[in-house]
C-alpha positions in Angstrom: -39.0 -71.3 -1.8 -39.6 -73.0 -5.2 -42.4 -75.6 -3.6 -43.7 -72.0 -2.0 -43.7 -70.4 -5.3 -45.7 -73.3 -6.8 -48.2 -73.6 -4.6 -49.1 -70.1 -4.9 -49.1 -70.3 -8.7 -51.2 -73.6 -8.5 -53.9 -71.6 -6.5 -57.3 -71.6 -8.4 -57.6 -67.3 -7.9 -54.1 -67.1 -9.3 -54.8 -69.3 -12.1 -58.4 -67.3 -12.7 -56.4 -63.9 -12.7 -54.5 -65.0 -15.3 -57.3 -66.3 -17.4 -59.3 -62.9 -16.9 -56.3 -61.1 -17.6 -55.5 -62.6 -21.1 -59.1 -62.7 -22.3 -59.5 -58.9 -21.2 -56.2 -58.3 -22.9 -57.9 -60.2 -26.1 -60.9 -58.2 -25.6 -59.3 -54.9 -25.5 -58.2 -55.7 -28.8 -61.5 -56.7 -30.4 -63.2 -53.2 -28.5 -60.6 -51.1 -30.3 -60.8 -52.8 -33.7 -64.9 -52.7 -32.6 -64.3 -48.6 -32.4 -61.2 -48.0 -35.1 -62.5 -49.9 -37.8 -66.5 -49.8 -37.8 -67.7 -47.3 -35.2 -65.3 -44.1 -35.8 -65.7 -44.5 -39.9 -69.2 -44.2 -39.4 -69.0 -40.7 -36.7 -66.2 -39.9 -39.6 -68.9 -40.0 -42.3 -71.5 -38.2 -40.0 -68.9 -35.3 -39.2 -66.8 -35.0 -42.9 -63.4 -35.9 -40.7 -62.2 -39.0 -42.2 -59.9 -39.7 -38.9 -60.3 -38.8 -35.5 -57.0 -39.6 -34.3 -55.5 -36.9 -36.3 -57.5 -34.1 -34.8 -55.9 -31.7 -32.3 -55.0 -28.1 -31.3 -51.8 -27.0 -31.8 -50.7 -24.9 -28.2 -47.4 -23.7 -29.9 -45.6 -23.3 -32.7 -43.4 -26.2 -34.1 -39.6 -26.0 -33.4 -37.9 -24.0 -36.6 -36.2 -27.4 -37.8 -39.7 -29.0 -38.3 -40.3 -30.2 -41.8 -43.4 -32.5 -41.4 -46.7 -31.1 -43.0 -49.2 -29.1 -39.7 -51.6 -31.7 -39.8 -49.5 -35.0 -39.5 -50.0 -35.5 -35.4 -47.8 -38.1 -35.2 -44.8 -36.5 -37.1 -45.7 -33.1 -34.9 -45.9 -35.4 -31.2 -42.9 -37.1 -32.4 -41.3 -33.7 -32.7 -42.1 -32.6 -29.4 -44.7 -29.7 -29.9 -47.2 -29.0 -27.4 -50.9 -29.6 -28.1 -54.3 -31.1 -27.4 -54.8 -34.3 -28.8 -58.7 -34.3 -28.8 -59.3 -36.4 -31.3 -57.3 -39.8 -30.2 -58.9 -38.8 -26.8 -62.5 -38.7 -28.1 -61.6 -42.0 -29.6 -60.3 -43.6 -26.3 -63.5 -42.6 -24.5 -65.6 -44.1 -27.1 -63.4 -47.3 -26.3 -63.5 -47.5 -22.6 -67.9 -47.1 -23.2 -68.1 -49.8 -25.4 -66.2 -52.0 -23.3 -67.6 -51.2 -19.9 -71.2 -51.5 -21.5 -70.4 -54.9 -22.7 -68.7 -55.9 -19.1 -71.7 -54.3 -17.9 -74.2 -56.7 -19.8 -72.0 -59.6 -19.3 -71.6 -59.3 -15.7 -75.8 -58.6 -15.8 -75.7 -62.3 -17.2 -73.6 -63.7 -14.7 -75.7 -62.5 -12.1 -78.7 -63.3 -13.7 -77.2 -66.7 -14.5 -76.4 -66.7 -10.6 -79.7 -66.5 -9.1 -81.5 -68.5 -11.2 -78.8 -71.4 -10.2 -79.7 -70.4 -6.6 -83.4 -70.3 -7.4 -83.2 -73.9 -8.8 -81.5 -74.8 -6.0 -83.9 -73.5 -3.2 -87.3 -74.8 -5.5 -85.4 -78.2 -5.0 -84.7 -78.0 -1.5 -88.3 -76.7 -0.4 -89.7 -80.0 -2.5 -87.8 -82.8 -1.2 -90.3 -85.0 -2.6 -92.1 -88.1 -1.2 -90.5 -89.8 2.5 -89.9 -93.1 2.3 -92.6 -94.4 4.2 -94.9 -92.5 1.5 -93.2 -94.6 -1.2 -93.5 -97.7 0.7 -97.7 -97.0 1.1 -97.8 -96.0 -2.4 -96.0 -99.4 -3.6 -98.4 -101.3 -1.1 -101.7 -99.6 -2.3 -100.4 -100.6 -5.8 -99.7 -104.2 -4.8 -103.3 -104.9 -3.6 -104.8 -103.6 -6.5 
């Protein structure tokens, strides 16, 4: 079972899963700094909101025990009271657009990148070049000269 479990680790897809899966993880990252810490101050600045994250629409009341302040979203989620978090969902959509318009230009590279290989490829393949027996007339004109 070990040997098994090896050679399925060992495959090259496995292996390039895992690569894909850490660098998207690390790019994930980048993307939300990308939106948190240059792209939301800038919409903040455009709008008067300072953050984002902390907009939402309260659907009830807080329980009677709540001492937190009304706008503190966290303190009032942590507390359990109903309502629309807008704001963190505005900023999640402006992450997952970023991101899928960079995939989107990257993978437009690859593929670009891709047939231009395959291009290369068939221009060399159409043109083998001279046959032998070409070479060998050429080489004999040259001689009597």
């Amino acid at each position: 079972m070990f040997g098994e479990f090896k050679a399925f680790i060992l495959k090259g897809n496995v292996l390039d899963l895992a690569v894909a899966v850490i660098i998207g993880a690390a790019f994930a990252t980048i993307t939300a700094s990308l939106t948190q810490d240059i792209i939301m101050p800038v919409v903040s600045a455009i709008f008067g909101v300072p953050d984002f994250s902390g907009m939402f629409i309260l659907l009830a009341s807080p329980p009677a025990d709540y001492a937190g302040a009304m706008t503190d979203y966290a303190a009032l989620k942590e507390a359990g009271v109903p309502m629309l978090g807008w704001g963190q969902f505005l900023t999640v959509v402006i992450n997952f657009i970023i991101l899928a318009f960079i995939i989107f230009l990257i993978v437009r590279y690859a593929n670009k990148a891709m047939e231009a290989a395959k291009e290369k490829e068939e221009a060399a393949a159409e043109d083998p070049g001279p046959t032998e027996v070409e070479l060998l007339t050429e080489i004999r004109d040259s001689l009597k000269k």
